[in-house]
GUPADREN-930303 format. One record per residue (C-alpha): residue number from 1; x, y, z. Coordinates in Angstrom, 1 decimal. Layout:
# residues N
ATOM  vovex       X       Y       Z
ATOM    NUM       X       Y       Z
...
# end
This chain:
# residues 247
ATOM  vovex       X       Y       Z
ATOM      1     0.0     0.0     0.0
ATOM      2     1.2     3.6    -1.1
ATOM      3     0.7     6.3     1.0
ATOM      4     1.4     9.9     0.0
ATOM      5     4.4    11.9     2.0
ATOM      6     4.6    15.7     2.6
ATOM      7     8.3    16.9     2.0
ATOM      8     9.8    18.4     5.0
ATOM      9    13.3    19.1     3.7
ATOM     10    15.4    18.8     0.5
ATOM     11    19.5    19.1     1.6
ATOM     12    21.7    18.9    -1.8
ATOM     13    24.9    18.1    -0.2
ATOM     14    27.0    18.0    -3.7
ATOM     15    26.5    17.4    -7.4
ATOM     16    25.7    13.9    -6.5
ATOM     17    23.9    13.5    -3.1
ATOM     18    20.9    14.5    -1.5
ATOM     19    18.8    14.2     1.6
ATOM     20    15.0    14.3     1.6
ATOM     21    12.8    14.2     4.6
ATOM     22     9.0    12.9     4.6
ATOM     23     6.7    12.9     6.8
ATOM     24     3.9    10.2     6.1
ATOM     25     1.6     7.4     8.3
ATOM     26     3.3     4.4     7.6
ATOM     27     3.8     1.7     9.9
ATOM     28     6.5     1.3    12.7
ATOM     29     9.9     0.0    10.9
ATOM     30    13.1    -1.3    12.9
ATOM     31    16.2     0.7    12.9
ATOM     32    18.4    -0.7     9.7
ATOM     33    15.2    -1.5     7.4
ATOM     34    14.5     0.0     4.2
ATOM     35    11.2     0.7     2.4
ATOM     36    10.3     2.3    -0.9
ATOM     37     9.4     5.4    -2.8
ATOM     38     7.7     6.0    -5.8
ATOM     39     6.3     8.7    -8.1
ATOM     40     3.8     8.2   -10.8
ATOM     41     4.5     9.5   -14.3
ATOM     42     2.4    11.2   -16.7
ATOM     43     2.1     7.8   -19.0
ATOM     44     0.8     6.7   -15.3
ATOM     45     3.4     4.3   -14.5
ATOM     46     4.7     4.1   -11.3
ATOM     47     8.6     4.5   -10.6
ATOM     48    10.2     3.4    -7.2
ATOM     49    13.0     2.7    -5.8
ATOM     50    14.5     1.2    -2.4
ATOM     51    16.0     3.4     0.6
ATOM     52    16.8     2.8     3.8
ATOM     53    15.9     4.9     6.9
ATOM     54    18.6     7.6     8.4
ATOM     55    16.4     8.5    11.0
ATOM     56    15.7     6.3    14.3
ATOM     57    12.4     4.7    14.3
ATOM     58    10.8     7.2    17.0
ATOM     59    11.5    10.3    14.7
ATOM     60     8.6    10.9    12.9
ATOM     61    10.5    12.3    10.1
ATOM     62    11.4    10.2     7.7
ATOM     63    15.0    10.7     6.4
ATOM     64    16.8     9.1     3.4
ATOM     65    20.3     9.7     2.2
ATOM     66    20.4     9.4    -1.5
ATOM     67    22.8     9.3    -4.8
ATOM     68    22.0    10.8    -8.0
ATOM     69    22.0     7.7   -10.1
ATOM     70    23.5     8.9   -14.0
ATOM     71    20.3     8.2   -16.1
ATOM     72    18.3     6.9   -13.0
ATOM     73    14.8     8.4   -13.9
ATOM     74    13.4     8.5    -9.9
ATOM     75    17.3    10.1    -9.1
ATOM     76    16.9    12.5   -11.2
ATOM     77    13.4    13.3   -11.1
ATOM     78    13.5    13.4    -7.3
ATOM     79    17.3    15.8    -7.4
ATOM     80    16.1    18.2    -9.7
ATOM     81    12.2    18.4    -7.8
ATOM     82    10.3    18.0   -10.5
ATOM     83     7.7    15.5    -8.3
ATOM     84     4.9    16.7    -7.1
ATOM     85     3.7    13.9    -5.5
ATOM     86     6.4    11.4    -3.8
ATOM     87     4.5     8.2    -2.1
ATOM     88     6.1     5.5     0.7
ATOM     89     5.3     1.9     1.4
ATOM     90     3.5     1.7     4.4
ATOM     91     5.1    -1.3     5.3
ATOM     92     9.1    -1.4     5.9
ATOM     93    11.1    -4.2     4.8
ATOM     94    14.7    -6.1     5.4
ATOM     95    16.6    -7.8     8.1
ATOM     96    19.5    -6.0     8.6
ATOM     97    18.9    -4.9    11.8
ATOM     98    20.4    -6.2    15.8
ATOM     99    17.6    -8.9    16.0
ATOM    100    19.7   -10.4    13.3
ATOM    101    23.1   -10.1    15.5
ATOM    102    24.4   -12.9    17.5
ATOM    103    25.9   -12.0    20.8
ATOM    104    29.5   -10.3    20.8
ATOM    105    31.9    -8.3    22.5
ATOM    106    32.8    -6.0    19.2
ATOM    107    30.1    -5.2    16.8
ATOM    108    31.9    -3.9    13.1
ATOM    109    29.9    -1.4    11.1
ATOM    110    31.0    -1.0     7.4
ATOM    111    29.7     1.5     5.1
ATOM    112    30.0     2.7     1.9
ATOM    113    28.4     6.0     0.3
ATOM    114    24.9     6.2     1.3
ATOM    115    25.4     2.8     3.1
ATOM    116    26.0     5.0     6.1
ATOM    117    22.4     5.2     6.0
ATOM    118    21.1     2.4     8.4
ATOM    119    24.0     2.3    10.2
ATOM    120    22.7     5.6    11.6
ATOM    121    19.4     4.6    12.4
ATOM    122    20.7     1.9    14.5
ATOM    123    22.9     4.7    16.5
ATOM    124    20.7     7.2    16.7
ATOM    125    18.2     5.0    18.1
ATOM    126    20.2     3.8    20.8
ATOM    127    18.4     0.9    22.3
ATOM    128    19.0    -1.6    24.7
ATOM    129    20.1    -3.9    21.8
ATOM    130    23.3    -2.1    21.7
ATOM    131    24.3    -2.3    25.3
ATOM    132    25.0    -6.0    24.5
ATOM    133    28.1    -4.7    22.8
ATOM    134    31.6    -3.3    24.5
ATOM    135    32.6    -1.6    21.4
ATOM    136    31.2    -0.4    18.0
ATOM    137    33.4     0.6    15.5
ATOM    138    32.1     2.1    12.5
ATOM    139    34.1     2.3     8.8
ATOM    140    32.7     4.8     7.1
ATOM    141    34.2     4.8     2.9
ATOM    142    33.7     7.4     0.5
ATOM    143    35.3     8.2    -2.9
ATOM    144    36.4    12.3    -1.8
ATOM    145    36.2    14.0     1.5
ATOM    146    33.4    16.3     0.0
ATOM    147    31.2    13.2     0.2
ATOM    148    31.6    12.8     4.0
ATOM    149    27.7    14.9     4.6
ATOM    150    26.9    12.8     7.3
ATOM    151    30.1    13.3     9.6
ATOM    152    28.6    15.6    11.6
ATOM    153    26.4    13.3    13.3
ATOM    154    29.1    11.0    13.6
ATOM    155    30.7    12.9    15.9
ATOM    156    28.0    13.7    17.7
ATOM    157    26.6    10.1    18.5
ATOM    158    30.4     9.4    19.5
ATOM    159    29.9    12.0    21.9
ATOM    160    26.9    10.2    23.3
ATOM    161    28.2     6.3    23.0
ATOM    162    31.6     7.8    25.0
ATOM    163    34.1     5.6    25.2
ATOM    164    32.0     2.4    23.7
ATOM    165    31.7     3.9    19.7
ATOM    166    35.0     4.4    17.4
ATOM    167    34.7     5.7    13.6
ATOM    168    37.2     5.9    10.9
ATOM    169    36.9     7.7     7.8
ATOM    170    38.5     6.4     4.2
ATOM    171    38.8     7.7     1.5
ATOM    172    39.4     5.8    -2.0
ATOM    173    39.9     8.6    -4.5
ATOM    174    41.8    11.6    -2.7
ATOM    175    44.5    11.3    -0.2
ATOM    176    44.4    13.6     3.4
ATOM    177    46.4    13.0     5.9
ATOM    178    43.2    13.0     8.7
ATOM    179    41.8     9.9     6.8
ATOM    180    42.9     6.1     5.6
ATOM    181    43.2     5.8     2.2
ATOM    182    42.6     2.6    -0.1
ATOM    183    39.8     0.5     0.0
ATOM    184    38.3    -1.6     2.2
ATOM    185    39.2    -5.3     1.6
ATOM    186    43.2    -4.4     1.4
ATOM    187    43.1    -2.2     4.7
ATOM    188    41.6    -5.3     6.4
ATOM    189    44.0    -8.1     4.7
ATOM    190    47.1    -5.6     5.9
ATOM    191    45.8    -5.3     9.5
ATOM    192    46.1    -1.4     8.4
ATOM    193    42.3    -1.0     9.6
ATOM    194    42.5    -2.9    12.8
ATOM    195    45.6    -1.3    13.7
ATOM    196    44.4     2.5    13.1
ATOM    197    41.4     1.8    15.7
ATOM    198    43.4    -0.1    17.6
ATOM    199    40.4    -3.4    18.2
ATOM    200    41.0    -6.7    16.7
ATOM    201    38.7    -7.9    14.0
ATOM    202    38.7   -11.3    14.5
ATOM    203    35.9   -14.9    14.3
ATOM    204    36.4   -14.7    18.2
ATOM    205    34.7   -11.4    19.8
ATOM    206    33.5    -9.3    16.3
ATOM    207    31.0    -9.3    14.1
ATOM    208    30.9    -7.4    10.9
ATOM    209    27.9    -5.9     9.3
ATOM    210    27.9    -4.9     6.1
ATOM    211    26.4    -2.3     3.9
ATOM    212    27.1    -0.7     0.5
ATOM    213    28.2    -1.3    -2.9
ATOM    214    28.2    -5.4    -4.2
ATOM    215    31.5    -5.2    -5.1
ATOM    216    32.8    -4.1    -1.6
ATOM    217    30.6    -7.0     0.1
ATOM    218    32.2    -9.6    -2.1
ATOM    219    35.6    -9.3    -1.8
ATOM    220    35.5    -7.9     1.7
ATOM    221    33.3   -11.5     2.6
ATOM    222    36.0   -13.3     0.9
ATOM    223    38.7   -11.1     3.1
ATOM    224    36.9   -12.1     6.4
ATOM    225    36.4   -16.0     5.6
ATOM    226    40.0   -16.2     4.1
ATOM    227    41.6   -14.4     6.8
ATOM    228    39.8   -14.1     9.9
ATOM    229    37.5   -17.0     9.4
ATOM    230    34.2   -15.2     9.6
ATOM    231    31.4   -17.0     7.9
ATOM    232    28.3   -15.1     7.1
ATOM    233    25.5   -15.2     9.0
ATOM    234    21.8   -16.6     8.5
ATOM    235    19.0   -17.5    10.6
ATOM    236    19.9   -21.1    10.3
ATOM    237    23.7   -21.3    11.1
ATOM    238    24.7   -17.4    12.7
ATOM    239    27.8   -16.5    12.0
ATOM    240    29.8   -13.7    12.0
ATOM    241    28.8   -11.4     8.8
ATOM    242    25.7    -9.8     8.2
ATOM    243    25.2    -8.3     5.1
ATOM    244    22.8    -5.4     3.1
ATOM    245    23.8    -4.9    -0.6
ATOM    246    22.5    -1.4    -2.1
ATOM    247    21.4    -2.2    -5.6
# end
C-alpha cells in the first residue's frame, strides 16, 4: 500500500547526493530497514526505488540519504524536484537490523556512500540492543572527503556512545592525511584498519555488518572467511557477517 508523503526538507549536499525528509503514516519500521518510494508519471506508471531509513524509528520524520544515479529516472526526477507527488510503502522491509546479531563483544559497522544510511538509524536509536556490545566501531568509505555529509552526526553520536563507539573515515579517491586511504578489503587483509582503531577484528569477539556497494561486500566476505574466518550469518547457522547490498 502507497501512502502519499509531505516533504519536509530537501539538503543537496554536492552534485551527487541528496537528503530528503518525509513525513507520512506508515507503519513502525526497525532501525536498519529499508522501504520504498515512488512517483507516478504522466504515462501513469509508477517508478520506485529502495531506501533505507537515516532517521531512528521514534522520529517521525522520515530521512533518506540518496545518490543521484547517472540516467536513473526517480534520481533524477526526485534531485532536480520535478515531483509533485512522492508516495512510501507503508510497510518497511529487510533484516538488517540487531535482531539479526548474535551476541558479541565488538560489533563492526561498514559502510559505503549512502550505506551509512542504516548504520545511523541503528545509532541514533540507541536501544538496549546495543548495550550488549563493549565496542562499535564504524568504517565509514567514500570516494572524496566532499562526500563525507553525514560526519557531523558521527561525531555527535560518539559523543553520546563515549568511550564504547570508534569511527574511521577512508577515503578511496583523494589522499588527506586525517583519513585512511585505499579501500576496504586491502586495509583489512594488511591489518592497516584494525591497527588504526586499535580493536581486533577477529571470528572470536567481532561481528561485521555490512552495507554498501556489491562489489565491496564480495571481496571484503572473501577477506573475512580467508583471513579471519568469519562465515556469514543466516537464521539457520549465525555466523559472523551480516550483510545489506544497495542495488
Amino acid at each position: 500500500m502507497w501512502l502519499q508523503t509531505k516533504i519536509i526538507k530537501f539538503k543537496k549536499w554536492n552534485q551527487k547526493l541528496f537528503t530528503i525528509i518525509l513525513t507520512a503514516p506508515i507503519l513502525p519500521f526497525k532501525a536498519g530497514q529499508f522501504t520504498k518510494l515512488s512517483f507516478i508519471t504522466e504515462e501513469n506508471k509508477r517508478i520506485q526505488n529502495a531506501y533505507s531509513f537515516v532517521n531512528a524509528p521514534k522520529n517521525k520524520n522520515l530521512e533518506f540519504y540518496i545518490l543521484l544515479v547517472p540516467n536513473g529516472v526517480f534520481t533524477n526526477f526526485l534531485y532536480n524536484m520535478k515531483l509533485k507527488k512522492i508516495f512510501i510503502a507503508k510497510k518497511s522491509s529487510g533484516y538488517f537490523t540487531l535482531d539479526e546479531i548474535p551476541i558479541c563483544e565488538n560489533l563492526w559497522m561498514f559502510a559505503t556512500g549512502t550505506a551509512i544510511g542504516p548504520f545511523l538509524s541503528i545509532l541514533q536509536e540507541n536501544s538496549l540492543k546495543l548495550k550488549k556490545f563493549k565496542k562499535i566501531i564504524v568504517i565509514y568509505a567514500v570516494k572524496f572527503e566532499n562526500d563525507l555529509n553525514y560526519l557531523f552526526l558521527l561525531k555527535k553520536l560518539q559523543i553520546l556512545y563515549q568511550n564504547r563507539l570508534f569511527f574511521q573515515i577512508i577515503l578511496s579517491q583523494e589522499k588527506n592525511k586525517k583519513f585512511l586511504f585505499g579501500r576496504i578489503p586491502n586495509l583489512i587483509k594488511n591489518f592497516v584498519l584494525e591497527n588504526s582503531v586499535g580493536i581486533q577484528l577477529n571470528a572470536k569477539n567481532s561481528h561485521v555488518m555490512l552495507c554498501g556497494n556489491p562489489g565491496m561486500i564480495q571481496e571484503t566476505q572473501h577477506i573475512l572467511k580467508k583471513y579471519r574466518n568469519m562465515n556469514k550469518n543466516l537464521r539457520s547457522k549465525p555466523g559472523h557477517v551480516t550483510i545489506e547490498k544497495y542495488w
